[in-house]
C-alpha positions in Angstrom: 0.0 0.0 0.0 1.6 3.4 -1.0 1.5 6.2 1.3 -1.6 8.2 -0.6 -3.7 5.3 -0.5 -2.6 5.1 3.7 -3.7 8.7 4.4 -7.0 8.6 2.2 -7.5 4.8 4.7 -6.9 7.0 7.7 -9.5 9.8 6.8 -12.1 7.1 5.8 -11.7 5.0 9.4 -11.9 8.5 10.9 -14.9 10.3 9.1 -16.7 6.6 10.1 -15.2 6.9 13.2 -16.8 10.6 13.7 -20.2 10.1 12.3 -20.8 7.4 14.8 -19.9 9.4 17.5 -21.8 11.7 16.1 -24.8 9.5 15.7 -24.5 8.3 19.1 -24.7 12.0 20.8 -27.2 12.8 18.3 -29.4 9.5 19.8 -28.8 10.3 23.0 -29.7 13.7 22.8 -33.2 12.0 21.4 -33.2 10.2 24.0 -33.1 12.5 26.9 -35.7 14.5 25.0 -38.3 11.7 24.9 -37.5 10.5 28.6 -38.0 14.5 30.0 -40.8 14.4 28.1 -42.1 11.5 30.2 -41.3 13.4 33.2 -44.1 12.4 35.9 -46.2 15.1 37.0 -47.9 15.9 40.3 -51.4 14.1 40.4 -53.8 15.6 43.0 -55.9 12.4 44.6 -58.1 13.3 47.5 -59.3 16.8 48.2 -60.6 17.3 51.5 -64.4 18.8 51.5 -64.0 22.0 53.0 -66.4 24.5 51.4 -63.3 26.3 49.9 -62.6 27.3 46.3 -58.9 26.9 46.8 -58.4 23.8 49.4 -55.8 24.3 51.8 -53.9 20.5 51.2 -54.4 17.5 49.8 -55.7 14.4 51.3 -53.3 12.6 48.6 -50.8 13.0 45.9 -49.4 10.8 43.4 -46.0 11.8 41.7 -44.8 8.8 39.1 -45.2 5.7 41.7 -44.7 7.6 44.9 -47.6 8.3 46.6 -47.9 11.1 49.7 -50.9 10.5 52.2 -51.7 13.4 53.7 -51.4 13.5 58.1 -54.4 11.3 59.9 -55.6 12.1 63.0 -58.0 10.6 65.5 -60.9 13.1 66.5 -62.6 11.4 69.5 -62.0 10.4 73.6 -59.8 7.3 73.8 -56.6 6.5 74.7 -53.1 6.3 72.6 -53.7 2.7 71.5 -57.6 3.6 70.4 -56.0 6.9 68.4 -52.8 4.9 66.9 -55.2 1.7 65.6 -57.6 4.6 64.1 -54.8 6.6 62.8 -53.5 3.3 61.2 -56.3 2.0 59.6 -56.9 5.5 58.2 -53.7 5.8 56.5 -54.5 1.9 55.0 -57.6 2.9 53.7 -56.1 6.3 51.9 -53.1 3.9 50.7 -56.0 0.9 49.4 -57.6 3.6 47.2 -55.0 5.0 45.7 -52.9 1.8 44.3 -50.8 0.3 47.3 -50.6 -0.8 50.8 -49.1 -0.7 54.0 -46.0 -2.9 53.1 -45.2 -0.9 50.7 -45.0 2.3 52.8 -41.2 3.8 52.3 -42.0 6.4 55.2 -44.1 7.5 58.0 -43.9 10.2 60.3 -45.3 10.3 63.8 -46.5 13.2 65.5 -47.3 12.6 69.3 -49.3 15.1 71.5 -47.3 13.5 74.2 -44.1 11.4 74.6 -45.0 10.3 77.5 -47.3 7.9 75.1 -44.2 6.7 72.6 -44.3 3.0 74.2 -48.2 2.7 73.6 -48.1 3.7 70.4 -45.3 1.6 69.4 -47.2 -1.4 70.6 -50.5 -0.9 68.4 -47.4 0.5 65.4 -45.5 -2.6 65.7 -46.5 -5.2 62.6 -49.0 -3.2 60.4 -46.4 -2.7 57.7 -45.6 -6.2 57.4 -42.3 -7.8 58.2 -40.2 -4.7 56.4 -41.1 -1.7 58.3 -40.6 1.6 56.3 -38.2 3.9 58.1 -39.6 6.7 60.2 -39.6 9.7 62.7 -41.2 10.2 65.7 -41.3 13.5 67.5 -43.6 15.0 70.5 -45.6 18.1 69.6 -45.4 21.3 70.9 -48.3 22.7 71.9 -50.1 19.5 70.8 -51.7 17.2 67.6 -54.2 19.4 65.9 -57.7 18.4 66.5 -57.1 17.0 69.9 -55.5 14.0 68.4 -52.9 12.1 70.6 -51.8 11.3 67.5 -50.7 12.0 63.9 -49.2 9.9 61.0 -48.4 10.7 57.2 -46.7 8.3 54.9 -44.9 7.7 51.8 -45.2 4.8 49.9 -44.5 3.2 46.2 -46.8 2.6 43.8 -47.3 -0.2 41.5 
C-alpha cells in the first residue's frame, strides 16, 4: 500500500469513526428529550371537602409511583392505642384507594401530643407494615396534635 492510498484509509476510518460518535450523541440527545418528556407530574388524589374554592392540602398525591398521604388524625375520647389503631387504619384505607398498601410504605412520620405515650403507640405501630417496616420519625408536639389528636401519622409509599 503506497502512502496516498494510507492517508486517504486513515481519513475514511476517521470520518466513520466521527459520524458514529456523532450519531451516538445525536441518539442520546433523542433520548433525553423523549425521557424529559415523560417526566411524571404531580397528580392531586383526594381533596378534603372544605367549602373552599382553593383547598388548603391535599388528602393525597401521586407523583410517578410515589404516593404522599396526607397526616391522619383521631378526632374522639380514647386512649393512645384507640387513636394509633384509628390513625392506622386510616392511613391503610387512603393507601387501598389509591394503588398500594401498607407494606409498601417507604416512610411514616409520627406526630405525638405527648411522649410520654411513645411505648403505647409503638405497641399498636408494631407489625401493620408487614415484616419490612418503612423507616420513620417520631417527634412530640409542641403545643399539641391538631384536632385533639394524641396522634398524627403521614406516609410515603411506592406505587405499582
Amino acid at each position: 500500500m503506497n502512502n496516498m492510498e494510507n492517508k486517504t484509509s486513515r481519513r475514511s476510518s476517521l470520518k466513520k469513526m466521527g459520524m458514529a460518535i456523532i450519531g451516538a450523541f445525536g441518539l442520546g440527545m433523542t433520548n433525553h428529550a423523549v425521557a424529559k418528556e415523560a417526566k411524571p407530574k404531580k397528580e392531586v388524589l383526594d381533596i378534603p371537602d372544605n367549602d373552599q374554592d382553593i383547598p388548603l392540602f391535599s388528602g393525597a398525591v401521586r407523583h410517578g409511583n410515589t404516593l404522599y398521604i396526607a397526616g391522619k388524625g383521631a378526632h374522639f375520647e380514647g386512649d393512645i392505642k384507640a387513636h394509633t389503631d384509628h390513625v392506622l387504619k386510616e392511613l391503610q384505607k387512603g393507601l387501598e384507594k389509591n394503588g398500594s398498601s401498607m407494606e409498601q410504605v417507604l416512610k411514616v412520620n409520627v406526630y405525638l401530643h405527648d411522649l410520654e405515650d411513645y411505648k403505647g403507640m409503638n405497641e399498636v405501630f408494631r407489625g401493620r407494615f408487614g415484616k419490612n417496616p418503612p423507616v420513620r420519625t417520631t417527634v412530640a408536639t409542641y403545643g399539641g396534635v391538631p384536632g385533639k389528636s394524641l396522634v398524627e401519622m403521614d406516609c410515603i409509599a411506592a406505587v405499582d
